[in-house]
Every structure is written in C-alpha cells, then in structure tokens.
mmCIF file of the N, C-alpha and C atoms, coordinates in Angstrom:
data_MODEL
# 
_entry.id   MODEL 
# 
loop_
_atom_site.group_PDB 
_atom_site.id 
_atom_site.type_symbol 
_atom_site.label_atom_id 
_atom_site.label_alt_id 
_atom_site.label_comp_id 
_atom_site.label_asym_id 
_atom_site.label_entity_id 
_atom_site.label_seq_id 
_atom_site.pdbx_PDB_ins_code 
_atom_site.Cartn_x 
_atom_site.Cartn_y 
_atom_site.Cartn_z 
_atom_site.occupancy 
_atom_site.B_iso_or_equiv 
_atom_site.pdbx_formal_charge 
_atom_site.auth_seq_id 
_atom_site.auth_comp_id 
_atom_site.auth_asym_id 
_atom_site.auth_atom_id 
_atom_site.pdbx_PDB_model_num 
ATOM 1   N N  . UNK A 1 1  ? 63.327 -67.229 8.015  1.00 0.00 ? 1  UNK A N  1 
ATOM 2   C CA . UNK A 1 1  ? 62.088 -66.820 8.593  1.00 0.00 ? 1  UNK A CA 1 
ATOM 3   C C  . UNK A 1 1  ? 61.633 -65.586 7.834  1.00 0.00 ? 1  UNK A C  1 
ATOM 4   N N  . UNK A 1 2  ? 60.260 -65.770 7.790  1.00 0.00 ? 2  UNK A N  1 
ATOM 5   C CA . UNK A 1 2  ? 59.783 -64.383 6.757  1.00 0.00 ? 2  UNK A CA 1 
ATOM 6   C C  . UNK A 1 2  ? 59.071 -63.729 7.751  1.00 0.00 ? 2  UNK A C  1 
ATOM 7   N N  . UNK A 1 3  ? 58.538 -62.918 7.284  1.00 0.00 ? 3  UNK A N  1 
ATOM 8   C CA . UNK A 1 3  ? 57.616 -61.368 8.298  1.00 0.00 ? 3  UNK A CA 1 
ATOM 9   C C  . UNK A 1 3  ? 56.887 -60.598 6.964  1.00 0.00 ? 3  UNK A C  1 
ATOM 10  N N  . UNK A 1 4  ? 55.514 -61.047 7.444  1.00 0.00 ? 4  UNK A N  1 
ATOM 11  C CA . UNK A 1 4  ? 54.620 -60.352 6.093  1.00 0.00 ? 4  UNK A CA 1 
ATOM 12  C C  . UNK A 1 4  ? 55.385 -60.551 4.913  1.00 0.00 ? 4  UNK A C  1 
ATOM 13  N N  . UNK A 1 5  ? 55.795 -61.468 4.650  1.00 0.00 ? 5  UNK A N  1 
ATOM 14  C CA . UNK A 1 5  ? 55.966 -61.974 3.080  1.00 0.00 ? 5  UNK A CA 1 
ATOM 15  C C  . UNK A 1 5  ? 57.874 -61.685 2.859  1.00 0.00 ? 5  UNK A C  1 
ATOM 16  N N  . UNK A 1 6  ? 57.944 -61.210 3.716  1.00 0.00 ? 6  UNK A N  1 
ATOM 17  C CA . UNK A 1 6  ? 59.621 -60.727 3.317  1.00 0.00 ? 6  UNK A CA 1 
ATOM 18  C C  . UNK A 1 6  ? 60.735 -61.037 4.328  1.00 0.00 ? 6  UNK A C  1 
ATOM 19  N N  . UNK A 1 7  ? 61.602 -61.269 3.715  1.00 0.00 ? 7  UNK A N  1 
ATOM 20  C CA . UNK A 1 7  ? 62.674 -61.999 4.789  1.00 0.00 ? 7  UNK A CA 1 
ATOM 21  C C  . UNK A 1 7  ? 63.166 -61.611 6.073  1.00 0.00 ? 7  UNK A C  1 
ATOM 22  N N  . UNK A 1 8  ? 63.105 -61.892 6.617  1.00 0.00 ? 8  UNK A N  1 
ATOM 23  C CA . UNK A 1 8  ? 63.012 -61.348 8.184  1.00 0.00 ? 8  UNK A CA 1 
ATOM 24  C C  . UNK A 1 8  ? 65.085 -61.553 8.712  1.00 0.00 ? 8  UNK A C  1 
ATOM 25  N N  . UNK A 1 9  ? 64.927 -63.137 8.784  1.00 0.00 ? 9  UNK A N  1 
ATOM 26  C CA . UNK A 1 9  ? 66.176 -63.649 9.171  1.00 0.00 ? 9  UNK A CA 1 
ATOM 27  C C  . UNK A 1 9  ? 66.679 -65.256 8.814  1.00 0.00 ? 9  UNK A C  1 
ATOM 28  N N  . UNK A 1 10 ? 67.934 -65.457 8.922  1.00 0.00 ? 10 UNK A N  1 
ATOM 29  C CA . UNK A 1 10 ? 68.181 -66.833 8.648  1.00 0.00 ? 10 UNK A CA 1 
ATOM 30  C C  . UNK A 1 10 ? 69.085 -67.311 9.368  1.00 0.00 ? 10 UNK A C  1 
ATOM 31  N N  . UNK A 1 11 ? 68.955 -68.740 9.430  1.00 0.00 ? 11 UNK A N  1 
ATOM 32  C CA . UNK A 1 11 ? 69.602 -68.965 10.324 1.00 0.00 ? 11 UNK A CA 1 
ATOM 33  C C  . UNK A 1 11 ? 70.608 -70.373 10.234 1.00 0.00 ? 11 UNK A C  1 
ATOM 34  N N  . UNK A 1 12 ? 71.870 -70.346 10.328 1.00 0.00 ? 12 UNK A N  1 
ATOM 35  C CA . UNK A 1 12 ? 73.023 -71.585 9.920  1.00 0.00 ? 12 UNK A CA 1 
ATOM 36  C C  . UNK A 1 12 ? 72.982 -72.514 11.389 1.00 0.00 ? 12 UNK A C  1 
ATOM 37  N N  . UNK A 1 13 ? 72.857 -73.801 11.327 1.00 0.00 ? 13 UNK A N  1 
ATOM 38  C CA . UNK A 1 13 ? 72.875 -74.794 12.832 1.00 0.00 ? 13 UNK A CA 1 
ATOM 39  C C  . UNK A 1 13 ? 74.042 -75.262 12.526 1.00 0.00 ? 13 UNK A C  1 
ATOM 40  N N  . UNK A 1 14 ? 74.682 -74.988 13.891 1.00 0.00 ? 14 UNK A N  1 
ATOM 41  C CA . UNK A 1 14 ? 76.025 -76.515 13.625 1.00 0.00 ? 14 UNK A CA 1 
ATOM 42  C C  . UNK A 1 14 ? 76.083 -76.885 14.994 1.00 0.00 ? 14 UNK A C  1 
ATOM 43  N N  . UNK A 1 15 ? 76.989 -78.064 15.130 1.00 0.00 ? 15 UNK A N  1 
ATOM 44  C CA . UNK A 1 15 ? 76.737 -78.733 16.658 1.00 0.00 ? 15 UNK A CA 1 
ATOM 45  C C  . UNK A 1 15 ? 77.985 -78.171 17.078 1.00 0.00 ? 15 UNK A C  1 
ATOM 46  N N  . UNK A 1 16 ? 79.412 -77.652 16.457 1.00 0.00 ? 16 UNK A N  1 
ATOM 47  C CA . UNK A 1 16 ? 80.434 -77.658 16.745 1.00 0.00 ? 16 UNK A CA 1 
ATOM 48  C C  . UNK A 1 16 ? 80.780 -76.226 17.071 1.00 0.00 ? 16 UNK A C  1 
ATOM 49  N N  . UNK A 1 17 ? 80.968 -75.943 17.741 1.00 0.00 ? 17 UNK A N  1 
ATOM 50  C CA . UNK A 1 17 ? 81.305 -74.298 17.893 1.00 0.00 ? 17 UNK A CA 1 
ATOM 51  C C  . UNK A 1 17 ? 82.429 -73.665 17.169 1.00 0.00 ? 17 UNK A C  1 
ATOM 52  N N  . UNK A 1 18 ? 83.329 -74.286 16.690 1.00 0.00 ? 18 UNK A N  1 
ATOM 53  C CA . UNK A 1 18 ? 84.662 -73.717 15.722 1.00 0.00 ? 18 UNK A CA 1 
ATOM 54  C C  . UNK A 1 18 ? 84.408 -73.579 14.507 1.00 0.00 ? 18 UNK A C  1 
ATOM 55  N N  . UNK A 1 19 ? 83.196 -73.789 14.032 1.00 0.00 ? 19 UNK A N  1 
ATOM 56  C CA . UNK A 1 19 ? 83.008 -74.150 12.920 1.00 0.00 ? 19 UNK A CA 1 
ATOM 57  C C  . UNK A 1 19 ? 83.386 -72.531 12.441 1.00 0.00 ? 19 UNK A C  1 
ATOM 58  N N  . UNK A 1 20 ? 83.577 -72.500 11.356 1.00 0.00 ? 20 UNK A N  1 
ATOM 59  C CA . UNK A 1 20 ? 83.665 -70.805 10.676 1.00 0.00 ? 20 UNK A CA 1 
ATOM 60  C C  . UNK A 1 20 ? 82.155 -70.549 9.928  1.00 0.00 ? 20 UNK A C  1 
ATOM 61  N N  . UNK A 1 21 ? 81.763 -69.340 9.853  1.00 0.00 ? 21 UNK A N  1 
ATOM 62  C CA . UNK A 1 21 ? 80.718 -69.425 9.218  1.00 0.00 ? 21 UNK A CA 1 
ATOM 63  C C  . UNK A 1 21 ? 80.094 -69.619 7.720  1.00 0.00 ? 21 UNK A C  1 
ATOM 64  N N  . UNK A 1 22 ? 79.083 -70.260 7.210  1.00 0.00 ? 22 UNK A N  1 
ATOM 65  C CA . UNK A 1 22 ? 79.393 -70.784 6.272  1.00 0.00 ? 22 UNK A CA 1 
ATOM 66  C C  . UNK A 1 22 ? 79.346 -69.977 4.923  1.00 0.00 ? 22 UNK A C  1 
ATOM 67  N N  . UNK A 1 23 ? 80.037 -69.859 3.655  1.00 0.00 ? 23 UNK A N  1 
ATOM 68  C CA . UNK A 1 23 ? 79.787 -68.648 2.838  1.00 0.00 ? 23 UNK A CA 1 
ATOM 69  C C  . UNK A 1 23 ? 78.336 -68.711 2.429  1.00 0.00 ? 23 UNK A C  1 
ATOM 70  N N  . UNK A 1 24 ? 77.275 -69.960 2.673  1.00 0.00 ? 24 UNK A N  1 
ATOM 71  C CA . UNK A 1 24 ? 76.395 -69.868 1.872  1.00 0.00 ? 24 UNK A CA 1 
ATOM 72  C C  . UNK A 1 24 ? 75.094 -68.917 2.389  1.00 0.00 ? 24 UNK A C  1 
ATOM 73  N N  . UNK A 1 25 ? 75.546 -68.536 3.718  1.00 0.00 ? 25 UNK A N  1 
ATOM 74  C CA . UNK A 1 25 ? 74.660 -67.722 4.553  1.00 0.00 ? 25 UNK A CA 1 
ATOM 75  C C  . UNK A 1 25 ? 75.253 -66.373 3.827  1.00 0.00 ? 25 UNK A C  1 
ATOM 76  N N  . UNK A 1 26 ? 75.927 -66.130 3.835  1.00 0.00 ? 26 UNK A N  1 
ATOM 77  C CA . UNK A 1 26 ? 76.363 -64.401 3.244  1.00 0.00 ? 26 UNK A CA 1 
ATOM 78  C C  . UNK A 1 26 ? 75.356 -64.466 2.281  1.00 0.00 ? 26 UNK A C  1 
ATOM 79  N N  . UNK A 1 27 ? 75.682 -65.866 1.098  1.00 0.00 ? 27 UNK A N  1 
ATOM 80  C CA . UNK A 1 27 ? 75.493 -65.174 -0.296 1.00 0.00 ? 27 UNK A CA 1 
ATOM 81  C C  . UNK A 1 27 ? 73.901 -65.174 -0.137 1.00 0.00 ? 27 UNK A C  1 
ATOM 82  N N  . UNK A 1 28 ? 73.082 -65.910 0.662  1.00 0.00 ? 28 UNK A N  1 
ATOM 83  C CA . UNK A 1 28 ? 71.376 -65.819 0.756  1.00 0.00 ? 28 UNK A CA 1 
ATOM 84  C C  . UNK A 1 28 ? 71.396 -64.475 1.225  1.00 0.00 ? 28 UNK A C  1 
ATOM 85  N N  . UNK A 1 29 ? 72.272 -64.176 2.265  1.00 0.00 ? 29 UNK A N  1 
ATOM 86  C CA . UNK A 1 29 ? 71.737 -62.988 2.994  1.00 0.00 ? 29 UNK A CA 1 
ATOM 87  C C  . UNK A 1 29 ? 71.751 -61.989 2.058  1.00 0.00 ? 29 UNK A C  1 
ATOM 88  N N  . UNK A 1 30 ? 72.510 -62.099 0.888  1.00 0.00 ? 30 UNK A N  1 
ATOM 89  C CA . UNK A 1 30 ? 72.928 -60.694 0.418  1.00 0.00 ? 30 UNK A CA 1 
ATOM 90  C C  . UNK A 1 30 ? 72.160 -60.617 -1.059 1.00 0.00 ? 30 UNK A C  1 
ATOM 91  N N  . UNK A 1 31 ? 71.850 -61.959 -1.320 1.00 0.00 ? 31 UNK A N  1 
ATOM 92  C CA . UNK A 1 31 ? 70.843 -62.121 -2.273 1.00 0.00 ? 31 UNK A CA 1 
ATOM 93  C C  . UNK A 1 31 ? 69.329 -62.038 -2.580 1.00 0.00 ? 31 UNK A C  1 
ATOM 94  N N  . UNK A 1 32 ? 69.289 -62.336 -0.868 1.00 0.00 ? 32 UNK A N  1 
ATOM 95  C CA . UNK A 1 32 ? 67.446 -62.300 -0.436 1.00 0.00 ? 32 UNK A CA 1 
ATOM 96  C C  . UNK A 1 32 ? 67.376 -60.724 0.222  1.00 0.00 ? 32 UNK A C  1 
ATOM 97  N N  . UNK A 1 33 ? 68.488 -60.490 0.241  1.00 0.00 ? 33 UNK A N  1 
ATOM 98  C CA . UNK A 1 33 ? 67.981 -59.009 1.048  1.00 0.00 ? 33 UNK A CA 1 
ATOM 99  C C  . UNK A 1 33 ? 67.878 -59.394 2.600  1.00 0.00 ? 33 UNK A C  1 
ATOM 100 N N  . UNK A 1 34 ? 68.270 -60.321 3.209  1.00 0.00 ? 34 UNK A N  1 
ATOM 101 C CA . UNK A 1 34 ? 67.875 -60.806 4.462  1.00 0.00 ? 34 UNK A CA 1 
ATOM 102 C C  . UNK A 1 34 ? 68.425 -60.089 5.690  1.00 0.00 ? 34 UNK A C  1 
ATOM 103 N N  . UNK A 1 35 ? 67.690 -59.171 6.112  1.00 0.00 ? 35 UNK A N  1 
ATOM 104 C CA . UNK A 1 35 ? 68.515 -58.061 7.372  1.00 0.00 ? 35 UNK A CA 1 
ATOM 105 C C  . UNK A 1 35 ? 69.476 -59.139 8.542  1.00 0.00 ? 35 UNK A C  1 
ATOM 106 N N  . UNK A 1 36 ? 68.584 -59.819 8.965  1.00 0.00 ? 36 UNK A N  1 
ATOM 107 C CA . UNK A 1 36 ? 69.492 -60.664 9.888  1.00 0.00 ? 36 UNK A CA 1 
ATOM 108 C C  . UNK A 1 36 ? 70.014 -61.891 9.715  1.00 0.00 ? 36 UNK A C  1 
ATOM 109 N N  . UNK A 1 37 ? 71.445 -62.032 10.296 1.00 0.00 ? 37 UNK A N  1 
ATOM 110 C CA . UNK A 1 37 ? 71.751 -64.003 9.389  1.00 0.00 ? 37 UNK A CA 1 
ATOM 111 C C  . UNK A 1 37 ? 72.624 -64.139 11.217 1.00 0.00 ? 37 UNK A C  1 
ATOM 112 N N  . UNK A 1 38 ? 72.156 -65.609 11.614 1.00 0.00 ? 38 UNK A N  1 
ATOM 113 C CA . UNK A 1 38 ? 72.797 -65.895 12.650 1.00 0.00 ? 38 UNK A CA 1 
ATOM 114 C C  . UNK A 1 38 ? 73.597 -67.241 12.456 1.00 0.00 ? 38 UNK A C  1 
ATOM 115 N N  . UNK A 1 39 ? 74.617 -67.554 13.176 1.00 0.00 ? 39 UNK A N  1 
ATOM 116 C CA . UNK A 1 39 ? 74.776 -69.052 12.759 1.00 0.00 ? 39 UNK A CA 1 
ATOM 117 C C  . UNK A 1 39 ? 74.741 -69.352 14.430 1.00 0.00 ? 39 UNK A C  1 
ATOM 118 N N  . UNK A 1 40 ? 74.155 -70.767 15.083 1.00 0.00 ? 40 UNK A N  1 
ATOM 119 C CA . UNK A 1 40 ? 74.013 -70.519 16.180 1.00 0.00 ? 40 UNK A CA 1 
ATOM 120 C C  . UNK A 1 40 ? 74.438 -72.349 16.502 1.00 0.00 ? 40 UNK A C  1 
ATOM 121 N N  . UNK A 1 41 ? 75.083 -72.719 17.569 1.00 0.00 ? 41 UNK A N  1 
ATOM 122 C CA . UNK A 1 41 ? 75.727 -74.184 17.738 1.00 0.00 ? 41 UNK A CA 1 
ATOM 123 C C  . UNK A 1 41 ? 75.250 -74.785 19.046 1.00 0.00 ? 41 UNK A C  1 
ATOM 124 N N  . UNK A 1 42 ? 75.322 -75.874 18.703 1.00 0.00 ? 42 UNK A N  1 
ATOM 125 C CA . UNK A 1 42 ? 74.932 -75.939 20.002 1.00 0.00 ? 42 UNK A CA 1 
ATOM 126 C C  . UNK A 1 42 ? 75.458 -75.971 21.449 1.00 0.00 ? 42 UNK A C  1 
ATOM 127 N N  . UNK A 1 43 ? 76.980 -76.554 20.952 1.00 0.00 ? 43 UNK A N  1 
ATOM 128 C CA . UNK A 1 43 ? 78.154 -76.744 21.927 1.00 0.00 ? 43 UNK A CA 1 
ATOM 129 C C  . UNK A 1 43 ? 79.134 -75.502 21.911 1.00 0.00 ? 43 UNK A C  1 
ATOM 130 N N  . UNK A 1 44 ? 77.936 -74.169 21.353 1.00 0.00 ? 44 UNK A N  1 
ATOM 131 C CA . UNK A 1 44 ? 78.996 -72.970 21.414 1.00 0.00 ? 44 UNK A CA 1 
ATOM 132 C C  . UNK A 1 44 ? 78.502 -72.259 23.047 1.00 0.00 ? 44 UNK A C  1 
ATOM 133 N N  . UNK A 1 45 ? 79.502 -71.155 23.335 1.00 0.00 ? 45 UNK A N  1 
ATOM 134 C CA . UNK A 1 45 ? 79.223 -70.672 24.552 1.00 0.00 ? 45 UNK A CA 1 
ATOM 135 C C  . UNK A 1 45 ? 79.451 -68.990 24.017 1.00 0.00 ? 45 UNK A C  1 
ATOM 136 N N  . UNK A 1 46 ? 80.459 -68.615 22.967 1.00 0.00 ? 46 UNK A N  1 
ATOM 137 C CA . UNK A 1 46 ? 80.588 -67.171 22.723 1.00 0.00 ? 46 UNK A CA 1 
ATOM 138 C C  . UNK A 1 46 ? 79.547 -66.725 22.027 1.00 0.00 ? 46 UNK A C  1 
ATOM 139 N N  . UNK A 1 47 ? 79.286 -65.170 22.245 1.00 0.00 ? 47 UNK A N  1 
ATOM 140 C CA . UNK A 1 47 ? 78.192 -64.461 21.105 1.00 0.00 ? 47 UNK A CA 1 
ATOM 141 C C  . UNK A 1 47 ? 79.010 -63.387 20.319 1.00 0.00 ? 47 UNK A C  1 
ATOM 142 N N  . UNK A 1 48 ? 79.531 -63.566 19.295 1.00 0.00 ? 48 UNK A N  1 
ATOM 143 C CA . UNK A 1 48 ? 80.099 -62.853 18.779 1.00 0.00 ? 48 UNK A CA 1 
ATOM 144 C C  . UNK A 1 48 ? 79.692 -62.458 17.407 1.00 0.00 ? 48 UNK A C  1 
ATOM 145 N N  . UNK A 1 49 ? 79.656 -61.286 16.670 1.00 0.00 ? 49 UNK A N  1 
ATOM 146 C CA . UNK A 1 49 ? 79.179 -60.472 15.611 1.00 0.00 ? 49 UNK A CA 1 
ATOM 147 C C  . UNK A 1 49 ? 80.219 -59.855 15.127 1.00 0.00 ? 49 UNK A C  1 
ATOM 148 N N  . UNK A 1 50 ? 80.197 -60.452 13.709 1.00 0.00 ? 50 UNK A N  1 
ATOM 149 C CA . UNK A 1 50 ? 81.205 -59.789 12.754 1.00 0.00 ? 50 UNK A CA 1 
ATOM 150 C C  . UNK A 1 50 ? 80.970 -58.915 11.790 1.00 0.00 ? 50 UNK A C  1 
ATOM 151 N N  . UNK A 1 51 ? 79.949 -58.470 12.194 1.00 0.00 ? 51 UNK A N  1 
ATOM 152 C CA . UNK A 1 51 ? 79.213 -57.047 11.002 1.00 0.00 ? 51 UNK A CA 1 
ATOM 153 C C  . UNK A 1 51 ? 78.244 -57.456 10.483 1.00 0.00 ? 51 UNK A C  1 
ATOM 154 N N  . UNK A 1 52 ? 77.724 -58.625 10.097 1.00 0.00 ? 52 UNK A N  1 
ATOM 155 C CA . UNK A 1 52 ? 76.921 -59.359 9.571  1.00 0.00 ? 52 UNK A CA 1 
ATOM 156 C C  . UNK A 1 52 ? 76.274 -60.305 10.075 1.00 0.00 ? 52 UNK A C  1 
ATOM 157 N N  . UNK A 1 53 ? 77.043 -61.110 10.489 1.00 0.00 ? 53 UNK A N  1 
ATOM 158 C CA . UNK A 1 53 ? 76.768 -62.565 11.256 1.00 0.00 ? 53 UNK A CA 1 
ATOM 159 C C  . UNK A 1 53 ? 76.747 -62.582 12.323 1.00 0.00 ? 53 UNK A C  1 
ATOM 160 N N  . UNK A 1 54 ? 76.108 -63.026 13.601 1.00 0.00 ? 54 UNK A N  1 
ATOM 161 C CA . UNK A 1 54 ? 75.953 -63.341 14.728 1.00 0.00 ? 54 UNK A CA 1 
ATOM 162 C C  . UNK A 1 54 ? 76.135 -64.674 14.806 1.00 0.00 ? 54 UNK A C  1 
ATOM 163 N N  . UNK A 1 55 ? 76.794 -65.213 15.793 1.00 0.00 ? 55 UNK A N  1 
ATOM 164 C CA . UNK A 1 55 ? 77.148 -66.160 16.300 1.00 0.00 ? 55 UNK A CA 1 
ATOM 165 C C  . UNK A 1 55 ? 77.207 -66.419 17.791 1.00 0.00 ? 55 UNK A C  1 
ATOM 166 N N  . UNK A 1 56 ? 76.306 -67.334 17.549 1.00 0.00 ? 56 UNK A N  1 
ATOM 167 C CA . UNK A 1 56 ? 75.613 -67.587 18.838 1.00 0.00 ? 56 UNK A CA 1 
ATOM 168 C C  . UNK A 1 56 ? 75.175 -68.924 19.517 1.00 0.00 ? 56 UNK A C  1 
ATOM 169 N N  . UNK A 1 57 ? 75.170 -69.180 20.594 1.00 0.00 ? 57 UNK A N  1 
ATOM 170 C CA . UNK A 1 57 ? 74.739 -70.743 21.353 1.00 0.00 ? 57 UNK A CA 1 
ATOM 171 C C  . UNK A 1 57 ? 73.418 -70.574 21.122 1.00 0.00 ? 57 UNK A C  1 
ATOM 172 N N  . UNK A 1 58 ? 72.963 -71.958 20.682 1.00 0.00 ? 58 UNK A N  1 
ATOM 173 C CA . UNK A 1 58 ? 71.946 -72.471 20.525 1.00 0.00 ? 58 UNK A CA 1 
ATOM 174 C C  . UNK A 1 58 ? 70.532 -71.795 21.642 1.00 0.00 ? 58 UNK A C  1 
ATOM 175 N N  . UNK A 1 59 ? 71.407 -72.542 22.692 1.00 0.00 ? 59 UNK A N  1 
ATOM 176 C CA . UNK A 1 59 ? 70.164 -71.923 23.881 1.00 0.00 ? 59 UNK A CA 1 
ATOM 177 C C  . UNK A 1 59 ? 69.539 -70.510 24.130 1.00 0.00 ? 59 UNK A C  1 
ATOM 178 N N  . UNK A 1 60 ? 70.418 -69.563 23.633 1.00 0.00 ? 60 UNK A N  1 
ATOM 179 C CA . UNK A 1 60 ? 70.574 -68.040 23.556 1.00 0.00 ? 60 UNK A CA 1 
ATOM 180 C C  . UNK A 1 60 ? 69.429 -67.499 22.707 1.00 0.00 ? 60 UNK A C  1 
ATOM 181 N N  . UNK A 1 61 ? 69.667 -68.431 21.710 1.00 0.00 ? 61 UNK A N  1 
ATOM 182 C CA . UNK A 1 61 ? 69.113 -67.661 20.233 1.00 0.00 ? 61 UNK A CA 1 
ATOM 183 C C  . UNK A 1 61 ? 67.608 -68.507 20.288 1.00 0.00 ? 61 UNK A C  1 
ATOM 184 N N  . UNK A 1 62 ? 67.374 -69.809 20.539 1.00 0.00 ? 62 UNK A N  1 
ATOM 185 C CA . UNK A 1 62 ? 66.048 -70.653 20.887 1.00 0.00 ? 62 UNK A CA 1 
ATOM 186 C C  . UNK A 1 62 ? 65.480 -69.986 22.117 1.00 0.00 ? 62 UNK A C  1 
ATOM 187 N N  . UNK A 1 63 ? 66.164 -69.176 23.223 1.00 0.00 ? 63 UNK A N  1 
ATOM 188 C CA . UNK A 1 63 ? 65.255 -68.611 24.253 1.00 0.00 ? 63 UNK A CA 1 
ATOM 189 C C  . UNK A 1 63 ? 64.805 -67.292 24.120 1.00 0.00 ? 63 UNK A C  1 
ATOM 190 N N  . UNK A 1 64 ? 65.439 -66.663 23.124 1.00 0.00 ? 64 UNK A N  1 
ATOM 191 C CA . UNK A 1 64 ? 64.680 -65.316 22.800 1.00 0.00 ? 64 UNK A CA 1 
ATOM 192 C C  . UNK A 1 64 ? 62.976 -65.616 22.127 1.00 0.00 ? 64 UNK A C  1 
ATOM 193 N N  . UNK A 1 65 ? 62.947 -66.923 21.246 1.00 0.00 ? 65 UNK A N  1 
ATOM 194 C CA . UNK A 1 65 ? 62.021 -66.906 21.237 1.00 0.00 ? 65 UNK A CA 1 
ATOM 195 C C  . UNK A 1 65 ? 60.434 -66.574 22.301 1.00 0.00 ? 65 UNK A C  1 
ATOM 196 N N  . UNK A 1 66 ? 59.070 -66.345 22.246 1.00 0.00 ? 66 UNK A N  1 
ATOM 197 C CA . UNK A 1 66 ? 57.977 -66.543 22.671 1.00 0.00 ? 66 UNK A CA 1 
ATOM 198 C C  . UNK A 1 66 ? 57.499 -67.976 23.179 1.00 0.00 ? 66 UNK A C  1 
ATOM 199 N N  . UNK A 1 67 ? 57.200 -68.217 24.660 1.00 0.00 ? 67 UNK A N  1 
ATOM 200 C CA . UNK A 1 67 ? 57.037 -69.760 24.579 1.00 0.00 ? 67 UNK A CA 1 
ATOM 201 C C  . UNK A 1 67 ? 55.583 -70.069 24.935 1.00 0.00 ? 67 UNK A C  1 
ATOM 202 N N  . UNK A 1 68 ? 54.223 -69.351 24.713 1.00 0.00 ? 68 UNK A N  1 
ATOM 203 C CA . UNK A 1 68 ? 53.261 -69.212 24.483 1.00 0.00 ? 68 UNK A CA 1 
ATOM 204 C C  . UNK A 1 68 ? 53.197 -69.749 22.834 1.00 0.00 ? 68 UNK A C  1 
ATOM 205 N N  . UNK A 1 69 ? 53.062 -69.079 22.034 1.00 0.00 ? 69 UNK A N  1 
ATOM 206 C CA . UNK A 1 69 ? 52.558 -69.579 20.635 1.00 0.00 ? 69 UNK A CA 1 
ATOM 207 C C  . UNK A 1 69 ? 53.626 -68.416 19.504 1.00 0.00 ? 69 UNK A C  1 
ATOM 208 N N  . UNK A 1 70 ? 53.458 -68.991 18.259 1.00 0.00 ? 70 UNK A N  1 
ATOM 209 C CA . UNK A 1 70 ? 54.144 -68.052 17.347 1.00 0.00 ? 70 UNK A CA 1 
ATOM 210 C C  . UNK A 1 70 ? 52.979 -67.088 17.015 1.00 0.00 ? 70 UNK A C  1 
ATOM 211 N N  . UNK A 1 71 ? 53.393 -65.830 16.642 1.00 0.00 ? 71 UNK A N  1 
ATOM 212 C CA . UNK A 1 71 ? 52.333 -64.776 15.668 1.00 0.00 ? 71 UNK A CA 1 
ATOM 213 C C  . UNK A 1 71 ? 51.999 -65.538 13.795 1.00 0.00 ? 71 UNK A C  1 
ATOM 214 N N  . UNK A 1 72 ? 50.525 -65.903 13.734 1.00 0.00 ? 72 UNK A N  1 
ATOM 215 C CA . UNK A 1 72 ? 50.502 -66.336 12.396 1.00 0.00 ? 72 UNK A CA 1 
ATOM 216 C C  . UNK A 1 72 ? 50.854 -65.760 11.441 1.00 0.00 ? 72 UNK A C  1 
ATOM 217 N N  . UNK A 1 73 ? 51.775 -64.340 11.434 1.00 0.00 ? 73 UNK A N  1 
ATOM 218 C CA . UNK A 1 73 ? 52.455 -64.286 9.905  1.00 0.00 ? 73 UNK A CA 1 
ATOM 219 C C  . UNK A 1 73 ? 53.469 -64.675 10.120 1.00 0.00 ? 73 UNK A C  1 
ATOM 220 N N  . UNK A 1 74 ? 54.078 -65.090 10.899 1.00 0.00 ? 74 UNK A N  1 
ATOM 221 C CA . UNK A 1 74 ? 55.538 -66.233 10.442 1.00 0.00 ? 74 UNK A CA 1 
ATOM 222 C C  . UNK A 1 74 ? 55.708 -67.004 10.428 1.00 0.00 ? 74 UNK A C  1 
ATOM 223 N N  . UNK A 1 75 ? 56.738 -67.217 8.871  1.00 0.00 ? 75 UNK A N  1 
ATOM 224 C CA . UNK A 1 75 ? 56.598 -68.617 8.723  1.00 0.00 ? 75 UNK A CA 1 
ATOM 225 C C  . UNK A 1 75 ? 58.096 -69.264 8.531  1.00 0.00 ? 75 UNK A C  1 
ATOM 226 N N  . UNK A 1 76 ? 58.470 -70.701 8.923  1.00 0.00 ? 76 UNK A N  1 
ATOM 227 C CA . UNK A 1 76 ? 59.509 -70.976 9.275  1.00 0.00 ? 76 UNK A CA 1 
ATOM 228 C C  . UNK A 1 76 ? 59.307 -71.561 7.948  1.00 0.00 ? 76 UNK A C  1 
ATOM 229 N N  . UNK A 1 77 ? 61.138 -71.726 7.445  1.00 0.00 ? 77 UNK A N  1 
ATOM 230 C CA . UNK A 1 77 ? 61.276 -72.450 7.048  1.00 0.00 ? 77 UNK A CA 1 
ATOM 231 C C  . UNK A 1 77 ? 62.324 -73.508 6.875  1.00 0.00 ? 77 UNK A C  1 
ATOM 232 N N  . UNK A 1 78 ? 62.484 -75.125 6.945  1.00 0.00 ? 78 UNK A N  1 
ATOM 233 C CA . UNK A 1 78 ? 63.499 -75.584 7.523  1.00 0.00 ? 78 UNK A CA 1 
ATOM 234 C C  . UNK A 1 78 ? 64.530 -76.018 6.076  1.00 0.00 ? 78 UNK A C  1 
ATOM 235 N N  . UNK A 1 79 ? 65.608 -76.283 6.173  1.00 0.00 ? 79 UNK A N  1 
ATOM 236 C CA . UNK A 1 79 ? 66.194 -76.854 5.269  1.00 0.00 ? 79 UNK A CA 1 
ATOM 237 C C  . UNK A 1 79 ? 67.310 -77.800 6.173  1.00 0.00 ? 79 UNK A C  1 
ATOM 238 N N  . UNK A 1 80 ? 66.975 -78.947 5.403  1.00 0.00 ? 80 UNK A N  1 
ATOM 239 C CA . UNK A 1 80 ? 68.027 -79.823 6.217  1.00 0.00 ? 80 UNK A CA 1 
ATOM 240 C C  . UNK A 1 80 ? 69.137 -80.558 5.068  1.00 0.00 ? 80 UNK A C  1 
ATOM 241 N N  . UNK A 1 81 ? 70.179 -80.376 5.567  1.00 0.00 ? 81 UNK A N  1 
ATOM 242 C CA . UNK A 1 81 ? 71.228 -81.173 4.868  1.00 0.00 ? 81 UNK A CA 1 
ATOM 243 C C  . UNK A 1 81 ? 72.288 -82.326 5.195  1.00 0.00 ? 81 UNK A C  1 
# 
C-alpha cells in the first residue's frame, strides 16, 4: 500500500497460522523503505511483533480498516501467487 506516492505498508496472506514469516517480506521491506510489513492469516488467533513484522489474524488487521470508502491517495496493490 502506498500513501502520496511512497510506501506506506505491506502485507504477506497465509491461511495457516504456523506459517513462519516469509524472507521475501523483509527483503521488500528493507529494500522499498517500507515502514510497516504485516503478515496476517486467516486461521491465526495470536498478534505478535518481532521488531519488524506483525503478525496478525486476518479479521484484526481487515477491521482496522474504514468501512465507509478508502481516501483517494491510496492505492492497493495486489500480488497473487
């Protein structure tokens, strides 16, 4: 996700909660300059932060959102694999 043109945050999906987090989020985060990196599951229940990474349930991190509308300078972007 960007904010006025610059990286805001990113974000790793997995369905499995054990998963470990993945190295490829560090190396964007640390490459894009990206202040925040979350990895968030869906079948997770802990919120835990390891200096860097947040890890977090799905529902947690999707309800902080606004459920009115987004602000038009952000812009998502998806990558699916």
């Amino acid at each position: 996700m960007t904010y006025n043109g610059k990286p805001w945050f990113a974000v790793e999906c997995k369905t499995a909660a054990d998963r470990s987090v993945n190295p490829a989020l560090h190396y964007f985060g640390d490459r894009l300059h990206i202040p925040y990196l979350y990895q968030i599951s869906l079948e997770g229940r802990n919120d835990l932060y390891d200096g860097r990474v947040r890890d977090m349930p799905a529902a947690k991190f999707l309800g902080a959102f606004p459920k009115e509308k987004i602000i038009p300078s952000f812009h998502f972007g998806v990558r699916c694999h």
